[in-house]
C-alpha positions, 0 to 999 in steps of 0.5 A: 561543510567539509566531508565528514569521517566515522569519528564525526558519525560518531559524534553526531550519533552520540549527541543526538543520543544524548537528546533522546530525553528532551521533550518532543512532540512527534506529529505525522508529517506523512501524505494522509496527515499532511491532508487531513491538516496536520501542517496547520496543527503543527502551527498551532501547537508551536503557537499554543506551547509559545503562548504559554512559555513551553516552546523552549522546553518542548518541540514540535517535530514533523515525522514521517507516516506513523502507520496508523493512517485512518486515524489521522492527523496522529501525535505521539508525545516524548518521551511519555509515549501517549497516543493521541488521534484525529486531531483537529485545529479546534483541539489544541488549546484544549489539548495543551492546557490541559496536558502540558500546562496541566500534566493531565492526558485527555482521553478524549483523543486517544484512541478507543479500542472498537472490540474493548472500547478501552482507551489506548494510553500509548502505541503499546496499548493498541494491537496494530502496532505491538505485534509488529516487527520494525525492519524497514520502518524502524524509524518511522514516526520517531525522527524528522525525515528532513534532518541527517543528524536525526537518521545518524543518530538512529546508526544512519550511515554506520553500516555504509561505513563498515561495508566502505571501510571494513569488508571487500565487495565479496564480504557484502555479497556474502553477508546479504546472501547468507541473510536470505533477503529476497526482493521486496518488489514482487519476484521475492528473487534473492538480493545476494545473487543479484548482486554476485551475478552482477559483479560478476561482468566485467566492465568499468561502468554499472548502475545501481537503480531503486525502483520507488514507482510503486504503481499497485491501487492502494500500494503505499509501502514505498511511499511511507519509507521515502517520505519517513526515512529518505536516508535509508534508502541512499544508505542500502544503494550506497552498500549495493553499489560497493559489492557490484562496482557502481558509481553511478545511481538511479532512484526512479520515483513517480512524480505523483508522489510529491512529498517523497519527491522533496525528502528524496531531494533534500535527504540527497543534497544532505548526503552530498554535502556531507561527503556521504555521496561524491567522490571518497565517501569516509575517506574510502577511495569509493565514489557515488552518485545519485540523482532522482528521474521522476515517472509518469506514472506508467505501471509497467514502469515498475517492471525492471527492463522497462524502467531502464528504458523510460530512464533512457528516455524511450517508451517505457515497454519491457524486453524479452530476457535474455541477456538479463539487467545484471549483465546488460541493462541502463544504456546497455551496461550491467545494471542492479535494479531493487525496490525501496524496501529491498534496500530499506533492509540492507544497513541492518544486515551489514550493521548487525550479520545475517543472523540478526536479520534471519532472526526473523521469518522462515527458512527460505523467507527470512526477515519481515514485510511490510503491507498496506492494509486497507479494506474493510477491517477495524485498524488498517494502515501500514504494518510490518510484520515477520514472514511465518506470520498467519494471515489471520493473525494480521486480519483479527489481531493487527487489523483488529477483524472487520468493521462490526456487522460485517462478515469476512468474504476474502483477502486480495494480496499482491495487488493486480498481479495477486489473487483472492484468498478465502476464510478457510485458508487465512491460517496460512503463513505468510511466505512466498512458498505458501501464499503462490500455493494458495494462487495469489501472491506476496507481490509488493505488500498491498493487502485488501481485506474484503468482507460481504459487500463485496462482488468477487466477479466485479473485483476480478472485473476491477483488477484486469480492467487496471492491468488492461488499461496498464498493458504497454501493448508490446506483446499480443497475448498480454494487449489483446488477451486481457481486453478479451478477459475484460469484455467477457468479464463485464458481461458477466457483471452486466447481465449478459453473461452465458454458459462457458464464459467461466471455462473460456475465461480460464482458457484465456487466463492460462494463454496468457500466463504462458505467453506474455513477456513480462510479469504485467501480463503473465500474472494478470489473470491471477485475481480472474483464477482465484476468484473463480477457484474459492468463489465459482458460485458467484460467477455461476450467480451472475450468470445463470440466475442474473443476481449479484449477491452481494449487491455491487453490480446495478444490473443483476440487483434490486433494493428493498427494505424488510418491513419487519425489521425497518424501526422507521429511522428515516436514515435511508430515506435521508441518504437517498439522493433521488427521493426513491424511499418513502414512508413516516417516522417511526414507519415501516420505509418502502423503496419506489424502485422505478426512481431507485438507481441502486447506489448503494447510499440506503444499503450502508446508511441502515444500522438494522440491515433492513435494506436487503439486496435481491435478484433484479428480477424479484418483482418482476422486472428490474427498476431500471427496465420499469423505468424504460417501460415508463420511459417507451409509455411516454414517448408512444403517447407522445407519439399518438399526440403528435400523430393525431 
C-alpha cells in the first residue's frame, strides 16, 4: 500500500465514523477474558447469529481489556450499550435467541450491583465505570486493537500529524510541558523537561525508548493499554521522537506478555505499511523507526539505565547517574526513556492543548491515572481515574467497598516500592504530593485493597522478599540490606522475633534508602516503614505475645471454632483437606488441632465467622508442637522397642 497523507486519515476517520451506527458485539479480547474462554465464545456467537441469519447485520468484534476484569468473560452490545458478565459457551444460544432473535435483554447476565442488588442494564448503570475519567484507556473495549482504521477512526494518528505537520520540536516540548504531564512510571518526573533536557545535546543520533515491563505484582496497567490500543503508544513515540530529534525507537516488553507482544507487533507492521513509521512519515521530511526487544523478566529492568543495558545486550544493572539518559544513554548516545502510559497521553494534549488536559487533576499533578485495583474490595479491575481524587472515593464508590463481612485494614499503593496507608487517612487525594506524605507512593498504579485477614508484618514480609530476590546484587546496601531486612522479617513472622527487631528494622530501612543506587533499593523499605508506622501493634504482637492476629502466619496461630455460634453447617469440615474437624450435622464442630495444619480452608469457608483465630499457645501448645510431641512419643517407643 502506497504511504498515506492527512487527507487520507481523514477519509478513513470520516468512514469509520459513519459506522459508529452498525451492529456490534464488543467482546473482551484481553488477557483475563481470553483465559476465562472468550475466544471460544466469539466462535459461538458468530455460529449462533450465522445460524440464525444475523451474521450480516451484527459483528463480533475482539476489544481490548474492557477494565471490568473479575467479571470475565465481558460483552457490550452496540450501540444499545447493555452489559452483559461471565459469560459461559453454554449461554450463547440462549443469550441470542432471546436478545437479538427476540429483542429481549436477559438480566440473567448482567451484572448485579452487590450493595443494591439492582441489576446493571448498561456500563452507565455500574459505579466502577461512571465515575472514571478516560484518558489513556479511552479506547478501551470500543475498537479491535488489531485494525488501524478502527484507532484513525477514533482521531488516531491526528496529533502525529499536527505535531509532524504544524508545530516545531519546541512547540511540542512547550505544549507537554505547559500540560504538567509527568511520568507515569513511577518518579511522577515532568515529561516536558525531559524531553527539552534532551533536545537540548547535540548529536545526529538519539533514541526514544517505552518502557512496557511492567515488573510490579498484580501491576497490569501497561498490559491493558498494549494489548487494547497498541496504536497509541506508536502515536506518543512518534511525537516524542520529532521534539528531541529521534529516528530511532525502542519499546521494551517483557516476553510474559504475549498477546501485547502480537498486537505491538502487528499494530508496527500496520504503521509501516501506511507510511506512519519509516522514512517521510505524512510527507513531513521526518523519519522513524521502531521495533520491539522483548525482556526477561527481570524487575530492575524497569529502571531506565538498566533497561538501556540489557537492550545493549549486557546484564541488565543500573549505573550511577550522572551523566543522565537524556544526555548519554542507549550505546552512549541521548536517550528519552518513558512508560506506556506516559505516552498513551501525549496525542490528546498535542490534539486538544494543555488546557484540555489540565482540565483534569490538581495544580502540579494534572490529568488522570490509571490503577490496577486488586484486593479485597467488591469491583476490582483497571480504573482510571483524575489526580485529586480520594482514595475513599475510588475503595467505597468505584470499588464498591469490601467484600461483605469484611472490615478495611490498609490500602497498599505503589507496588514493592509503596507503603500501606490506613482507614484514617483514605481522605487523602490522590496526587504525588499527598501520597509521598503519607509514606507510600503513587508508583506505577498498582492499588491493593487489604482488609482484616491480612498480616501487615507478613505483607512487609512479602514485598521485600520481591525486592530482595529482584535485587541486581550491583550495590551492597541494596544486595546485602534487604537480605537482612527479610531475615529479621521472617523471624518475626515465624515466631522467633525479639525485642529491637522493630528499631533495627528501621535503622536498616533508612540505611539503605540513603545508600542504595538505584530506585529497586532505595524505596524497598517503604512497605517495611509504613507497616511499622500505621501498624506497630502488629508487629509488637508478633513478637512479644507470639500471635498473628489476623491468622496468616502458621507459627504464631491456632484455629478453633466457637461452639455458640457454629449452626452445624458442615461447610469447614467439608473444606478441610486433612480430616481435622469433627462433629454432626446440625452440631456444634470442633477442630482436632494435632491434624490441624492452619491453612486457612475452615476460616474462609464459614459463612457465621464460627472459625476464630487465637494465639499459638491457647491451649497450651501449638498444633504443630502437639504434633511433634506425638511425633518424639513415637519414636522414643520406638526406640524402647528396639531396645528391648
Amino acid at each position: 500500500m502506497a504511504k498515506i497523507t492527512v487527507i487520507d486519515l481523514k477519509r478513513i476517520k470520516e468512514t469509520q465514523t459513519g459506522r459508529m451506527s452498525d451492529k456490534k458485539l464488543m467482546l473482551c479480547g484481553g488477557t483475563g477474558c481470553l483465559a476465562g474462554g472468550s475466544l471460544k465464545i466469539k466462535e459461538a456467537l458468530e455460529h449462533e447469529l450465522d445460524e440464525r441469519g444475523l451474521s450480516a447485520d451484527t459483528k463480533v468484534v475482539h476489544t481490548g481489556c474492557n477494565g471490568f476484569c473479575a467479571h470475565g468473560p465481558l460483552m457490550v452490545t452496540h450501540p444499545d450499550g447493555v452489559f452483559y458478565e461471565r459469560l459461559k459457551l453454554i449461554d450463547i444460544p440462549n443469550l441470542v435467541e432471546e436478545h437479538f432473535v427476540k429483542g429481549q435483554p436477559m438480566e440473567k447476565y448482567m451484572y448485579r450491583d452487590p450493595n443494591t442488588h439492582n441489576y446493571a442494564h448498561g456500563i452507565g448503570d455500574i459505579t466502577f465505570f461512571n465515575l472514571q475519567v478516560l484518558g489513556a484507556l479511552r479506547n478501551r473495549g470500543v475498537i479491535d486493537p488489531e485494525k488501524i482504521d478502527e484507532y484513525i477512526g477514533m482521531d488516531g494518528y491526528m496529533g502525529a500529524a499536527k505535531a509532524l505537520l504544524d508545530m516545531s520540536p519546541r512547540e511540542i516540548i512547550k505544549t507537554v510541558t505547559d500540560s504538567g504531564l509527568r511520568g507515569r512510571g513511577g518518579a511522577g518526573f515532568p515529561t516536558g523537561l525531559k524531553w527539552e533536557l534532551c533536545s537540548y545535546v547535540a548529536g545526529s543520533v538519539k533514541y526514544i525508548l517505552c518502557n512496557g515491563d511492567e515488573g510490579d505484582p498484580g501491576a497490569f496497567m501497561d498490559r491493558s493499554i498494549m494489548e487494547a490500543d497498541p496504536h497509541v503508544v506508536l502515536e506518543g513515540m512518534i511525537i516524542a521522537a520529532k521534539a528531541i530529534g529521534a529516528h530511532e525507537g525502542y519499546i521494551y516488553v517483557r516476553a510474559e506478555y504475549p498477546l501485547a507482544v502480537k498486537r505491538l507487533r502487528k499494530a508496527i507492521e500496520q504503521a509501516r505499511e501506511y507510511g506512519l513509521l519509516g522514512e517521510d512519515i505524512l510527507g513531513s521530511g521526518f523519519s522513524l523507526d521502531v521495533d520491539l526487544y522483548l525482556g526477561a523478566g527481570a524487575y530492575v529492568c524497569g529502571e531506565e539505565t538498566a533497561l538501556m543495558r540489557s537492550i545493549e545486550g549486557k546484564r541488565g544493572s543500573p549505573i550511577p547517574r550522572p551523566p543522565f539518559p537524556a544526555q548519554k544513554g542507549l550505546w552512549e548516545k541521548p536517550t528519552v526513556l518513558n512508560n506506556v502510559e506516559t505516552f498513551a497521553n501525549i496525542p490528546q494534549i498535542i490534539l486538544n492543548g494543555a488546557d484540555w488536559f489540565k482540565s483534569n487533576g490538581t495544580e502540579k499533578s494534572t490529568g488522570t491515572k490509571v490503577f490496577a485495583l486488586t484486593g479485597a474490595a467488591q469491583n476490582t479491575g483497571l480504573i482510571e481515574i483524575p489526580f485529586g481524587t480520594t482514595l475513599r472515593t475510588i475503595i467505597y464508590d468505584i470499588g464498591g467497598g469490601l467484600k461483605k463481612g469484611r472490615s478495611f485494614k490498609a490500602l497498599q499503593l505503589g507496588g514493592p516500592s509503596g507503603g500501606c496507608i490506613p482507614e484514617e487517612l483514605l481522605d487523602t487525594p490522590v496526587t504525588y504530593e499527598d501520597i509521598v506524605k503519607t509514606g507510600a507512593i503513587v508508583g506505577s498504579g498498582g492499588m491493593v485493597t487489604l482488609d482484616d485477614t491480612n498480616c501487615m508484618v507478613n505483607l512487609a514480609r512479602f514485598f521485600l522478599e520481591f525486592t530482595a530476590h529482584e535485587s541486581c546484587g550491583k550495590c551492597t546496601p541494596c544486595r546485602v540490606g534487604t537480605k537482612v531486612m527479610l531475615n529479621i522479617l521472617t523471624d518475626v513472622t515465624e515466631g522467633n522475633g525479639k525485642e529491637g527487631d522493630i528499631e533495627l528494622l528501621e535503622d536498616l530501612a533508612m540505611d539503605i534508602k540513603t545508600a542504595s543506587l538505584c530506585g529497586l533499593g532505595q524505596t524497598a523499605p517503604n512497605p517495611v516503614l509504613t507497616t511499622i508506622k500505621y501498624f506497630r501493634s502488629e508487629y509488637e504482637a508478633h513478637i512479644r505475645d507470639k500471635w498473628c492476629i489476623a491468622g496468616v502466619c502458621k507459627e504464631l496461630v491456632t484455629f478453633y471454632i466457637d461452639e455458640k455460634t457454629c449452626t452445624g453447617c458442615t461447610a469447614c469440615a467439608r473444606a478441610c483437606s486433612r480430616s481435622a474437624i469433627i462433629g454432626e450435622r446440625k452440631e456444634p464442630h470442633s477442630i482436632m488441632q494435632e491434624k490441624c495444619v492452619k491453612c486457612r480452608a475452615c476460616f474462609n469457608a464459614c459463612r457465621f465467622g464460627s472459625v476464630k483465630v487465637g494465639p499459638a499457645d491457647m491451649f497450651g501448645k501449638s498444633g504443630k508442637e502437639s504434633e511433634n510431641e506425638n511425633e518424639s512419643d513415637i519414636k522414643s517407643k520406638e526406640s524402647e522397642e528396639v531396645a528391648g
